[in-house]
Each structure stands twice: as structure tokens, then as C-alpha cells.
Biopython code that builds the backbone (N, CA, C, O; Angstrom):
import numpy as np
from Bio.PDB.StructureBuilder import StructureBuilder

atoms = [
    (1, "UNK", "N", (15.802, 18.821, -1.759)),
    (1, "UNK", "CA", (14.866, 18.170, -2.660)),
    (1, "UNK", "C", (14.156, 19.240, -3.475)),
    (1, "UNK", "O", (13.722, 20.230, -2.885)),
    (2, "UNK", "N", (13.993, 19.098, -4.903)),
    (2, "UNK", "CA", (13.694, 20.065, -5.518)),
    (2, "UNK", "C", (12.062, 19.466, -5.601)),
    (2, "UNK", "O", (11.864, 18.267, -5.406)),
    (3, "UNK", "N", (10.948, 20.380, -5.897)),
    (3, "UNK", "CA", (9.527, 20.333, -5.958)),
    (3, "UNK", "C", (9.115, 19.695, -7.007)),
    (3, "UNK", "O", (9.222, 20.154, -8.145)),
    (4, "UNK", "N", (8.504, 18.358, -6.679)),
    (4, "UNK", "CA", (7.787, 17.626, -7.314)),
    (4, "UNK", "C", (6.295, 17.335, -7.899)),
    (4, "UNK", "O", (5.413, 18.128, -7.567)),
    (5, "UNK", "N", (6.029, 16.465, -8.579)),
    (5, "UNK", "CA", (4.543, 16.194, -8.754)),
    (5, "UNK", "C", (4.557, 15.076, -9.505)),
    (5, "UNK", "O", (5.547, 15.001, -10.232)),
    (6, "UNK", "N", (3.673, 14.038, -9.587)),
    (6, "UNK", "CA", (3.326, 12.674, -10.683)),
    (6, "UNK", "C", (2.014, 12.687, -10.684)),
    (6, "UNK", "O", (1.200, 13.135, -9.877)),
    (7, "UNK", "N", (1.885, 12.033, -11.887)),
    (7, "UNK", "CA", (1.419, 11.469, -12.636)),
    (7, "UNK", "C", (0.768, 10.084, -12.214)),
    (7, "UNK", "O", (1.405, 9.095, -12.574)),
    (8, "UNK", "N", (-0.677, 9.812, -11.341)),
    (8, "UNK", "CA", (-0.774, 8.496, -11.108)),
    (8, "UNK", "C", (-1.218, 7.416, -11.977)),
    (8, "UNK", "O", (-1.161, 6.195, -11.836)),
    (9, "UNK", "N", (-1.763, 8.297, -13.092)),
    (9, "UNK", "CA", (-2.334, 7.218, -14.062)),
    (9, "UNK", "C", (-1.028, 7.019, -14.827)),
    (9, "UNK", "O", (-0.826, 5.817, -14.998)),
    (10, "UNK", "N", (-0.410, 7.522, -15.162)),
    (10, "UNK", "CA", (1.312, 7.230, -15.970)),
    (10, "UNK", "C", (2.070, 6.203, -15.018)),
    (10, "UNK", "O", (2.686, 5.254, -15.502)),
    (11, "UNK", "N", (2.021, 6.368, -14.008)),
    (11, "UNK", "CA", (2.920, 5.573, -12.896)),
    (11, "UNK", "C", (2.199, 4.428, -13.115)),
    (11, "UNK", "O", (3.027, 3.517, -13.121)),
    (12, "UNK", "N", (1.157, 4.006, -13.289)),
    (12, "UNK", "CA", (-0.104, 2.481, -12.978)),
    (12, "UNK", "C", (0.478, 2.025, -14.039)),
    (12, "UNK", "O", (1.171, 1.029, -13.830)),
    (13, "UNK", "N", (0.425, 2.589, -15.626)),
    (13, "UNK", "CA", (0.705, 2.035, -16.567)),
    (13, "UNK", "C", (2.094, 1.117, -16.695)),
    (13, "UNK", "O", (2.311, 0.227, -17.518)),
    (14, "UNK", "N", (3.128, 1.690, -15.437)),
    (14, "UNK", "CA", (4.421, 0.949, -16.009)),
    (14, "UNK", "C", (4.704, -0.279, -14.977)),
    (14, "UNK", "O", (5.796, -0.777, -14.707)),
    (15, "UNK", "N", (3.377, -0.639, -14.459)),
    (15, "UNK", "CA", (3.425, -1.951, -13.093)),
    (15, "UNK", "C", (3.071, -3.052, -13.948)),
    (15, "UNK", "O", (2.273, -3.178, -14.876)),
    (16, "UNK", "N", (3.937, -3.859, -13.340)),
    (16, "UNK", "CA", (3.489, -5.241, -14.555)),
    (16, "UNK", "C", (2.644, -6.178, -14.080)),
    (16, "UNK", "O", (1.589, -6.724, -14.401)),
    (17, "UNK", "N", (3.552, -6.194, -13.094)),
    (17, "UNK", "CA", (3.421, -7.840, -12.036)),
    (17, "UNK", "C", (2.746, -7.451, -10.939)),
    (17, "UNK", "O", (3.313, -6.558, -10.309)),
    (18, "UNK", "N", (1.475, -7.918, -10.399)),
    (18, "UNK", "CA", (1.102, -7.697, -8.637)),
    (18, "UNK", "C", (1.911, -7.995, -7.543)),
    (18, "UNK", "O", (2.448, -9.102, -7.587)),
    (19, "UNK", "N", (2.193, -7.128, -6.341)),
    (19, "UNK", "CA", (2.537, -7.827, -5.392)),
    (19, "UNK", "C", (4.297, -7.286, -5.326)),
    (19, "UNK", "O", (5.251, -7.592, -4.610)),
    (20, "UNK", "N", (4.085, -6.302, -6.526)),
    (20, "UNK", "CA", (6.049, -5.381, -6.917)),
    (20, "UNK", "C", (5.728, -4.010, -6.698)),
    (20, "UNK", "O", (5.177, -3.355, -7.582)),
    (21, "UNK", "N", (6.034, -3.513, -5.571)),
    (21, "UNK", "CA", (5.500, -1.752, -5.806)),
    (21, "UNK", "C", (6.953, -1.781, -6.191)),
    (21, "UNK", "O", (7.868, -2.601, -6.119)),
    (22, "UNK", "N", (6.704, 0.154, -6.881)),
    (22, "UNK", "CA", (7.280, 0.809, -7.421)),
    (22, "UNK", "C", (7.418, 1.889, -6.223)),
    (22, "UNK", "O", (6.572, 2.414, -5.499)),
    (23, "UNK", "N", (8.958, 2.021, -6.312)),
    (23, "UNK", "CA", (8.820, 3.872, -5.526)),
    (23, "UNK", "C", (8.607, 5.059, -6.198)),
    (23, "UNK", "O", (9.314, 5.343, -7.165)),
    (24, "UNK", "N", (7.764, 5.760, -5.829)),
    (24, "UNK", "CA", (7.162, 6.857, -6.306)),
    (24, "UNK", "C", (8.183, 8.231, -5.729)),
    (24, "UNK", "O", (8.707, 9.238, -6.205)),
    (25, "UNK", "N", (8.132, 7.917, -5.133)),
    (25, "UNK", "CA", (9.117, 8.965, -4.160)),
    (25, "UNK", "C", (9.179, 8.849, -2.674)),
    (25, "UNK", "O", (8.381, 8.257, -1.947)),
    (26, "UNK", "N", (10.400, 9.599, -2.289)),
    (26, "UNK", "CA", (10.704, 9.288, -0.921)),
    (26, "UNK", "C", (11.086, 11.061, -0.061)),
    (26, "UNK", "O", (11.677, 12.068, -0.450)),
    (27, "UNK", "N", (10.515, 10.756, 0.974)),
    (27, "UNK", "CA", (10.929, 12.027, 1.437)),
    (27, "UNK", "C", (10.771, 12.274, 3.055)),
    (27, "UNK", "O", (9.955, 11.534, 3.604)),
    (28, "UNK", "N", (11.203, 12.875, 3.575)),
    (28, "UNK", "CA", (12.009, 12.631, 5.032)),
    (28, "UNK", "C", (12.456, 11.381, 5.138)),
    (28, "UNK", "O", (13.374, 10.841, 4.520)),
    (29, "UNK", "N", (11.611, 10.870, 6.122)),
    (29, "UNK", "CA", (12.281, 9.288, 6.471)),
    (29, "UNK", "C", (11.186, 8.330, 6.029)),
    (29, "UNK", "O", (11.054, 7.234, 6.574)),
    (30, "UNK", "N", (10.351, 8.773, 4.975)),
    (30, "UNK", "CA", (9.246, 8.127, 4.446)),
    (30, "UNK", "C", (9.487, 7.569, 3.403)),
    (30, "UNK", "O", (10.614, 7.958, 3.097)),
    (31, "UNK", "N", (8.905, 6.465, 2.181)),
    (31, "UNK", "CA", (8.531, 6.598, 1.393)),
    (31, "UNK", "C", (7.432, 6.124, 0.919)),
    (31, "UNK", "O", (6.841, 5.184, 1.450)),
    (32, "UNK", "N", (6.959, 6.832, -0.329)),
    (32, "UNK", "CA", (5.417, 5.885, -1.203)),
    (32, "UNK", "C", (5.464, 5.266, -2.144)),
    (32, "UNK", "O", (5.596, 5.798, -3.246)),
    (33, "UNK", "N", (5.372, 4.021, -1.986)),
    (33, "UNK", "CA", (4.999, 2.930, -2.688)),
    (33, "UNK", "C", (3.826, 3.035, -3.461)),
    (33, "UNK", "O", (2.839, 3.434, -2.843)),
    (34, "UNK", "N", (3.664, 2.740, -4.829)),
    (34, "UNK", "CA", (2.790, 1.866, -5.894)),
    (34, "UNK", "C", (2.448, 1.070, -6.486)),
    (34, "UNK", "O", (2.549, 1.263, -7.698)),
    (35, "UNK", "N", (1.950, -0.054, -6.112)),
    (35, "UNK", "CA", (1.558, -1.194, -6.386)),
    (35, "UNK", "C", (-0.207, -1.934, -7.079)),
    (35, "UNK", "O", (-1.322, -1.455, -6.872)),
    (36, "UNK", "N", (0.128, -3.125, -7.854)),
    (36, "UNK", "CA", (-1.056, -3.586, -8.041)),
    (36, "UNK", "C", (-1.137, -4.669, -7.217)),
    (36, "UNK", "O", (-0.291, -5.545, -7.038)),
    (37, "UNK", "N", (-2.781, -4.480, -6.473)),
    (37, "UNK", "CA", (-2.835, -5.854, -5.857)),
    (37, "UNK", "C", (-3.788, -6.669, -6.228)),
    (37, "UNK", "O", (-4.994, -6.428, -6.270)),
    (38, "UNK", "N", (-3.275, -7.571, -6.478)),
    (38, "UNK", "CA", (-4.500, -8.396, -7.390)),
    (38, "UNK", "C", (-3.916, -10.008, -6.546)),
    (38, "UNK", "O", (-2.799, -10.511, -6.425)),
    (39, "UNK", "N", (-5.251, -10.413, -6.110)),
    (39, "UNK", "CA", (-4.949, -12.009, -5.493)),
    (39, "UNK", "C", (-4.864, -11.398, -3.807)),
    (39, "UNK", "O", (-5.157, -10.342, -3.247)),
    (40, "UNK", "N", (-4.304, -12.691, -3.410)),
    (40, "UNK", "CA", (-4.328, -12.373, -2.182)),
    (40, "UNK", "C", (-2.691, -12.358, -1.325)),
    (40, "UNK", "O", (-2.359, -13.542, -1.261)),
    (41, "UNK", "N", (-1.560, -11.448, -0.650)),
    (41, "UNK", "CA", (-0.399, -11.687, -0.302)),
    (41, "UNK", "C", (-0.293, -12.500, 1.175)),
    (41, "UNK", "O", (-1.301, -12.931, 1.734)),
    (42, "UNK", "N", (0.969, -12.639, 1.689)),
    (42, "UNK", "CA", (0.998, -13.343, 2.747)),
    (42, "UNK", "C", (0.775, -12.224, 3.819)),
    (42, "UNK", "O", (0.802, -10.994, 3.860)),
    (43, "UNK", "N", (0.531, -13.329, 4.712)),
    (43, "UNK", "CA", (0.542, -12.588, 6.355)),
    (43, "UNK", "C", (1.535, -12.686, 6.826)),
    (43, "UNK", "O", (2.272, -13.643, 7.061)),
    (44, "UNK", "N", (1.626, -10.880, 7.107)),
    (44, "UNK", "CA", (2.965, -10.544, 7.726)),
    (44, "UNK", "C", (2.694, -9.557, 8.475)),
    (44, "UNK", "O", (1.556, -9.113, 8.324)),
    (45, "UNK", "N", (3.507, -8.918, 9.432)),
    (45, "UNK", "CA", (3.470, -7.638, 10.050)),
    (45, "UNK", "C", (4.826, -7.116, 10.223)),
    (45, "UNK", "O", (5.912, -7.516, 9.803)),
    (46, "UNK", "N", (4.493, -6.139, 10.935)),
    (46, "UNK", "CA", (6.301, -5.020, 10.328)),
    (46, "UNK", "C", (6.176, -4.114, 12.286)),
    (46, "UNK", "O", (5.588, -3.105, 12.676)),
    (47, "UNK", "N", (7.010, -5.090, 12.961)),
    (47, "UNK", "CA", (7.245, -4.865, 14.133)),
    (47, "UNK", "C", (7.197, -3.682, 14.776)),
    (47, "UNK", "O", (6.547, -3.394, 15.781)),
    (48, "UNK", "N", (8.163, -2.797, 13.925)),
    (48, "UNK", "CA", (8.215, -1.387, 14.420)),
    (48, "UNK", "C", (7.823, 0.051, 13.769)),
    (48, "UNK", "O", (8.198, 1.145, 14.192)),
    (49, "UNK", "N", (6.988, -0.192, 12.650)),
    (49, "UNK", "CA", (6.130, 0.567, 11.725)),
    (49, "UNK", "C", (4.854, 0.526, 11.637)),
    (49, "UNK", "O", (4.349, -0.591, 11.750)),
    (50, "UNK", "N", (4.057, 1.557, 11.440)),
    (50, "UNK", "CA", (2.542, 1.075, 11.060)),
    (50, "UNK", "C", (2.513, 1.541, 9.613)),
    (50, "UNK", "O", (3.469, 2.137, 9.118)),
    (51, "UNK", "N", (1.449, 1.273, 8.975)),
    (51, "UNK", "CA", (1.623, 1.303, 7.579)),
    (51, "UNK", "C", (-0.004, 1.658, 6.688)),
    (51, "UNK", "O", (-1.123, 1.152, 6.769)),
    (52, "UNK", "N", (0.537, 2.684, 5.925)),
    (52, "UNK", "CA", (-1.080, 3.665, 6.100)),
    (52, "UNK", "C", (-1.213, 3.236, 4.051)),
    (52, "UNK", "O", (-0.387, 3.585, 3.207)),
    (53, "UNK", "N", (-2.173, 2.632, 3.866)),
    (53, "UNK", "CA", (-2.770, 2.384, 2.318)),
    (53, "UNK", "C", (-3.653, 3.413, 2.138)),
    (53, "UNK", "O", (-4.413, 3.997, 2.910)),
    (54, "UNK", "N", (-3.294, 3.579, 0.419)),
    (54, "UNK", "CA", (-4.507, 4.724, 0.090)),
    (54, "UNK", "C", (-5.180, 3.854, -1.151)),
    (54, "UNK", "O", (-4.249, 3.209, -1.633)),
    (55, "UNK", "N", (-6.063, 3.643, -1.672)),
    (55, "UNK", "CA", (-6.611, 3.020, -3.231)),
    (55, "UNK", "C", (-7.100, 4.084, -4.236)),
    (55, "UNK", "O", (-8.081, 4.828, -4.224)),
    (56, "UNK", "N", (-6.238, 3.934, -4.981)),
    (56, "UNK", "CA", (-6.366, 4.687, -6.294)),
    (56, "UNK", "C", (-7.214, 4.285, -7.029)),
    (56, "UNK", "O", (-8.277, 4.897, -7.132)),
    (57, "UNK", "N", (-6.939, 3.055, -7.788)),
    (57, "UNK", "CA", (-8.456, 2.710, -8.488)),
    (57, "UNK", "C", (-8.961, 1.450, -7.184)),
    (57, "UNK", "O", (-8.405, 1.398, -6.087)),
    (58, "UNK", "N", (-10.084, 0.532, -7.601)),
    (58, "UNK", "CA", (-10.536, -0.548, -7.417)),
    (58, "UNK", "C", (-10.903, -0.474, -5.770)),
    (58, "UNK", "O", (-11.171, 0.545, -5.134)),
    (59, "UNK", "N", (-10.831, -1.913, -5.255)),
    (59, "UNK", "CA", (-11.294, -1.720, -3.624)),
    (59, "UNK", "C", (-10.264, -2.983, -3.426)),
    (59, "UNK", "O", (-9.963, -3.866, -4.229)),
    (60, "UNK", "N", (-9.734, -2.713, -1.784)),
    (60, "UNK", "CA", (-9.176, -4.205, -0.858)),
    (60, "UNK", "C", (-9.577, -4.065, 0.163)),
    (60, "UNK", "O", (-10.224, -3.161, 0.691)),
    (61, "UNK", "N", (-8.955, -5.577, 0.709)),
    (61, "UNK", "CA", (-9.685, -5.837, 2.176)),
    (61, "UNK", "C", (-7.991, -6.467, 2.441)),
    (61, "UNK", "O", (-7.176, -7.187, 1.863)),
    (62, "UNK", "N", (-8.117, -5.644, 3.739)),
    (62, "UNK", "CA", (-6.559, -5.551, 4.492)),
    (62, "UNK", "C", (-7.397, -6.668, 5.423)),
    (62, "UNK", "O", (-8.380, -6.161, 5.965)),
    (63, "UNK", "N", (-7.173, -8.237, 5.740)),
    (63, "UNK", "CA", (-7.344, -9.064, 6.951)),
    (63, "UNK", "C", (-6.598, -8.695, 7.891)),
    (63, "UNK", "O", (-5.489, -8.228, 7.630)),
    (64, "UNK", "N", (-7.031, -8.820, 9.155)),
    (64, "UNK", "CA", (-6.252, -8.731, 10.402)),
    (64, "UNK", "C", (-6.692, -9.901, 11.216)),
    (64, "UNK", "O", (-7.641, -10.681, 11.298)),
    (65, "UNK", "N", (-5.105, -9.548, 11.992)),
    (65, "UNK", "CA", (-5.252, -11.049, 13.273)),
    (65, "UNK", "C", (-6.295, -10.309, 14.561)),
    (65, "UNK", "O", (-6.259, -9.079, 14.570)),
    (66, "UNK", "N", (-6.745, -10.643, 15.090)),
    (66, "UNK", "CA", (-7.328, -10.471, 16.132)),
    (66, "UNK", "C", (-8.087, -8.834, 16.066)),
    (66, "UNK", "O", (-8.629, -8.298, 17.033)),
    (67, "UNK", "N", (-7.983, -8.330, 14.902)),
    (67, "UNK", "CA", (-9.173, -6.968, 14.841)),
    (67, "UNK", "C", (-10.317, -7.335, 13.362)),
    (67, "UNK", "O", (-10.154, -8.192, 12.493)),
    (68, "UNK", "N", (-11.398, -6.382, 13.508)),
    (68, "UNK", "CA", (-11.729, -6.619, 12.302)),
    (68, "UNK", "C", (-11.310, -6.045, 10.725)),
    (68, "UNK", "O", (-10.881, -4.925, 10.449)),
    (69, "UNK", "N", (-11.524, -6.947, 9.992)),
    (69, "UNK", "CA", (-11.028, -6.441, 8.313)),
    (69, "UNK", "C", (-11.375, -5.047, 8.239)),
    (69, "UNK", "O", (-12.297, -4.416, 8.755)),
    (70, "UNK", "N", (-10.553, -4.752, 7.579)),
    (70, "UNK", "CA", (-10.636, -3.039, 6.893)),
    (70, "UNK", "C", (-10.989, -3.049, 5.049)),
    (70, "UNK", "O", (-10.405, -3.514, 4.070)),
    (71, "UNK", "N", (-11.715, -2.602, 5.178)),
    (71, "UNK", "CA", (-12.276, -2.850, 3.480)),
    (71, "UNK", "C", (-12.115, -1.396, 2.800)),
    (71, "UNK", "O", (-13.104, -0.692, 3.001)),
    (72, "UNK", "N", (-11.415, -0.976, 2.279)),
    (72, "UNK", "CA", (-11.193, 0.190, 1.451)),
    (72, "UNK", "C", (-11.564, 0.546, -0.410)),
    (72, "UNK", "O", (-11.160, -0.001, -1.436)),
    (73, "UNK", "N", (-12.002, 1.086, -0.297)),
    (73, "UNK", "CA", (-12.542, 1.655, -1.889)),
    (73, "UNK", "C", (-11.628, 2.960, -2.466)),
    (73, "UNK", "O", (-10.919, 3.711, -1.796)),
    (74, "UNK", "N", (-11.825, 2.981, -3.641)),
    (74, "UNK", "CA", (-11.408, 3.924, -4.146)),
    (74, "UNK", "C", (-11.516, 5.146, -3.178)),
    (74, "UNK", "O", (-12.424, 5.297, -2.361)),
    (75, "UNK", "N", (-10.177, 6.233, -3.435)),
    (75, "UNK", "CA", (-9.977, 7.530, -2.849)),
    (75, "UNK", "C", (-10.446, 7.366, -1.075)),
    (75, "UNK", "O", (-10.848, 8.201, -0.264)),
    (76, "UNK", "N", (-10.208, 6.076, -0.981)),
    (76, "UNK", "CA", (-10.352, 5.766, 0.704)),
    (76, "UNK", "C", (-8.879, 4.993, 1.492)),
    (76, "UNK", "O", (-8.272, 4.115, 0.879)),
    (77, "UNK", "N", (-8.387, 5.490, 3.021)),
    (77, "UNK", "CA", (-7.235, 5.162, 3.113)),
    (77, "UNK", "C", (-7.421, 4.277, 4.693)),
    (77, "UNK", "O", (-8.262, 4.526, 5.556)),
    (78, "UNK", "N", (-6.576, 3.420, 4.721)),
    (78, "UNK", "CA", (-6.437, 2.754, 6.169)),
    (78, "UNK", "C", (-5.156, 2.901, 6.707)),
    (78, "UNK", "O", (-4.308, 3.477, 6.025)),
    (79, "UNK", "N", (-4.764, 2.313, 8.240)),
    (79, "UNK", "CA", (-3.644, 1.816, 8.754)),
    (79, "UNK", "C", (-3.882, 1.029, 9.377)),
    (79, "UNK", "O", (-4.938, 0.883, 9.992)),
    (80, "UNK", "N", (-2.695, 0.134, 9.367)),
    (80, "UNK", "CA", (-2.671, -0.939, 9.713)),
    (80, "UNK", "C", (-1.316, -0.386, 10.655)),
    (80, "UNK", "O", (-0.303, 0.169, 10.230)),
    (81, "UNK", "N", (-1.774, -0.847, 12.510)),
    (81, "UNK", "CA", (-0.828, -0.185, 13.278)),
    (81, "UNK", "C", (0.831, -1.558, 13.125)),
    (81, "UNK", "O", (1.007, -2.405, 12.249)),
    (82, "UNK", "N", (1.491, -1.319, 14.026)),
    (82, "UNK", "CA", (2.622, -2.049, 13.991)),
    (82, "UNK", "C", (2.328, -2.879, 14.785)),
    (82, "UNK", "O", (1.522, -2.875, 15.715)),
    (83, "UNK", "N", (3.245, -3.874, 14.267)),
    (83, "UNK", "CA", (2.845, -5.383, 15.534)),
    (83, "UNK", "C", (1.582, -5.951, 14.497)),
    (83, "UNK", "O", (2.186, -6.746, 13.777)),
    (84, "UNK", "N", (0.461, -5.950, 14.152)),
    (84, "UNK", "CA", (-1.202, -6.397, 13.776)),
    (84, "UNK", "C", (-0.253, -7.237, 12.214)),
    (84, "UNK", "O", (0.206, -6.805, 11.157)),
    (85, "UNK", "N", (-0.350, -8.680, 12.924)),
    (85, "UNK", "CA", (-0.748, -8.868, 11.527)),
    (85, "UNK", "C", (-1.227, -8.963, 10.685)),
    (85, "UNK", "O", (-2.276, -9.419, 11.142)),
    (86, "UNK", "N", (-1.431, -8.896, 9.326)),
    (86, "UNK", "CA", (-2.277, -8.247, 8.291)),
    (86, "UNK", "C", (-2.049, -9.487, 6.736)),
    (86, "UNK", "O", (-1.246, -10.385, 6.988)),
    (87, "UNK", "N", (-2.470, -9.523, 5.764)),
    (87, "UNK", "CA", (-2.648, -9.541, 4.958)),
    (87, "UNK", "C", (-3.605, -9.343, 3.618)),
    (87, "UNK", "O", (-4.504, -10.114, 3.282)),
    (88, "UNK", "N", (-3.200, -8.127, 2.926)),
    (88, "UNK", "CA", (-3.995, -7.744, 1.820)),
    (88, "UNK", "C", (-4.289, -8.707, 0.937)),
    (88, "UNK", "O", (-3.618, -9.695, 0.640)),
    (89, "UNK", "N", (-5.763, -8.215, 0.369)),
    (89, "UNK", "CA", (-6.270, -9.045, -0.680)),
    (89, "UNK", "C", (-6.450, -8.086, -1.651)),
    (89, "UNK", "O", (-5.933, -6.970, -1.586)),
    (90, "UNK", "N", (-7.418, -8.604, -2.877)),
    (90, "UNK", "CA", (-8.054, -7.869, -3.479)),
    (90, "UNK", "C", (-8.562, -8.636, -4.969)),
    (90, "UNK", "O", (-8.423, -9.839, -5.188)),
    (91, "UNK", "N", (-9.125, -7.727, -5.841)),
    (91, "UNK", "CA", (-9.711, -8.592, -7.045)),
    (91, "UNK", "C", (-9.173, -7.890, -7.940)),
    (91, "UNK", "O", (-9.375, -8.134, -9.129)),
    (92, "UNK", "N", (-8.190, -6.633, -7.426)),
    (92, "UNK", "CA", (-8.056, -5.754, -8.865)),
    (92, "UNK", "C", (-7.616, -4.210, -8.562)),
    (92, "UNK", "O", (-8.244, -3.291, -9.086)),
    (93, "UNK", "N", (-6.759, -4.021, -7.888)),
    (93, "UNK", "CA", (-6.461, -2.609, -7.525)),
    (93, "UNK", "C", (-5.188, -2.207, -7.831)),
    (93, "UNK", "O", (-4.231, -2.899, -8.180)),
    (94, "UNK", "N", (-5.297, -0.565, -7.605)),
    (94, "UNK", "CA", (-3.721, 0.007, -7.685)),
    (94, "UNK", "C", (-3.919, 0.967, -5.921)),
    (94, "UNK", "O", (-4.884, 1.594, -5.484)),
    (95, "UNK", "N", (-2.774, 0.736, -5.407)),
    (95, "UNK", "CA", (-3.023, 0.944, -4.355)),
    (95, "UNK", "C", (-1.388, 1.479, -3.664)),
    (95, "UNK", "O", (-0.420, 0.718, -3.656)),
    (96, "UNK", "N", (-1.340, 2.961, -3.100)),
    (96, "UNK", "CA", (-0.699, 4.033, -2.457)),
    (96, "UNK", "C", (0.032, 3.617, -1.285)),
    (96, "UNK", "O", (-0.773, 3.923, -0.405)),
    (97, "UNK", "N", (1.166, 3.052, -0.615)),
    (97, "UNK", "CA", (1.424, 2.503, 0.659)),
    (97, "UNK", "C", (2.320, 4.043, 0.952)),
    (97, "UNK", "O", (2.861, 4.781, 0.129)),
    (98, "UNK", "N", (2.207, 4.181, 2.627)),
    (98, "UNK", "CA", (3.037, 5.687, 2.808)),
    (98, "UNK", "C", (3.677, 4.567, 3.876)),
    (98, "UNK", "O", (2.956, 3.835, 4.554)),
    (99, "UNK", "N", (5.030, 4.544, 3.921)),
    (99, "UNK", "CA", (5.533, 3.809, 4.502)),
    (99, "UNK", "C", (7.219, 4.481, 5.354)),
    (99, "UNK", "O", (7.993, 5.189, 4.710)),
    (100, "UNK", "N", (7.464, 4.122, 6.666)),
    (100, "UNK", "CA", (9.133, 4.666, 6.890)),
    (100, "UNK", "C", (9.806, 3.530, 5.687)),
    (100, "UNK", "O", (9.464, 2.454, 5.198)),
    (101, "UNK", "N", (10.846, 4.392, 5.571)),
    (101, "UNK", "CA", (12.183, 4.142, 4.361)),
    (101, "UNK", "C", (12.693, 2.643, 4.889)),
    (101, "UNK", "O", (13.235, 1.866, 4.103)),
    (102, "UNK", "N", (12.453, 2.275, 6.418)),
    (102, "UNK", "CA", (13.081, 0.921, 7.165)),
    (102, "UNK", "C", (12.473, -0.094, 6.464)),
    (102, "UNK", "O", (13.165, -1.048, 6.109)),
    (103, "UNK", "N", (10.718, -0.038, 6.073)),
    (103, "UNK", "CA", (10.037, -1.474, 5.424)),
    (103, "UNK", "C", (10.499, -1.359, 3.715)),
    (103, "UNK", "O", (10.566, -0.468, 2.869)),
    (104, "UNK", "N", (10.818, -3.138, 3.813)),
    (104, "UNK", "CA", (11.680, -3.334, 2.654)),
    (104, "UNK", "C", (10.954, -4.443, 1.872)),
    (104, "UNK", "O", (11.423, -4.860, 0.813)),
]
sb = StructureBuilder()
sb.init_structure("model")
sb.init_model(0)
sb.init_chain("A")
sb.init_seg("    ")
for serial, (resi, resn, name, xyz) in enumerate(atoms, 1):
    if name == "N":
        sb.init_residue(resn, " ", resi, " ")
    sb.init_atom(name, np.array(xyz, "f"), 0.0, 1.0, " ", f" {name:<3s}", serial, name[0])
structure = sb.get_structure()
């Protein structure tokens, strides 16, 4: 892999639709996702992964089943372990997922 770098405000500009990340790049057995989340997605969880959000602009609130909500702001990051189901909200964000290459 040759040495990289982006651009996050260039990358935001080419998201259309909420709820569609973009891959940003991938590397070992990882990759990072970019997405807008705007509204609220379904509840789901990802059995054998945990799954770590970062927020670039705006703020969300990751719901969980049986723990309490995680509310994140700008340049602030969570995880959400494996197994917990979850579903993100929000009113208006662009938001960083570091994820294994397995969640699809």
C-alpha cells in the first residue's frame, strides 16, 4: 500500500443520500466508512464485530438495547461493542465508521 492522505471536507461534498457511506479507505483487515446521517436508521447489530464512530461535523445519538445512549459531538468517538444492538440517529451529521472489511 502506497502512503496516503484525504481530504474530509472534499470526501463530505460527494455524499448525496443519508444512510450510503462511502469507502474512504481500507487497510489491514479494516475499513473506514463516510457517511451522512441524517434521520434515524434501523436497529441492528453485527454479531461478531464491534464498531467504533468518529463525528466529523454535527452530533448523534447511537440508541442501545439494554445500555445507555451514547451521544457524540463533533471530533468525539464511540463503540458500540458486538452483539449490543444499536441504532443511530441524528439531525444532521457526517460521521467516520472504523469498521473490519466483514460488515457490509
Amino acid at each position: 500500500m502506497d502512503p496516503q492522505s484525504f481530504q474530509l471536507k472534499a470526501l463530505i461534498e460527494t455524499i448525496e443520500e443519508p444512510w450510503s457511506p462511502i469507502d474512504v479507505v481500507e487497510f489491514n483487515d479494516s475499513i473506514v466508512r463516510l457517511a451522512k446521517f441524517e434521520g434515524e436508521y434501523h436497529w441492528h447489530s453485527h454479531e461478531q464485530e464491534d464498531e467504533l464512530f468518529m463525528v466529523v461535523e454535527g452530533s448523534i445519538t447511537i440508541q442501545l438495547e439494554g445500555h445507555d445512549d451514547i451521544f457524540l459531538q463533533e471530533g468525539q468517538m464511540g463503540v458500540v461493542p458486538k452483539g449490543v444492538q444499536h441504532c443511530p440517529k441524528s439531525e444532521g451529521a457526517y460521521v467516520l465508521m472504523f469498521e473490519p472489511k466483514s460488515i457490509s
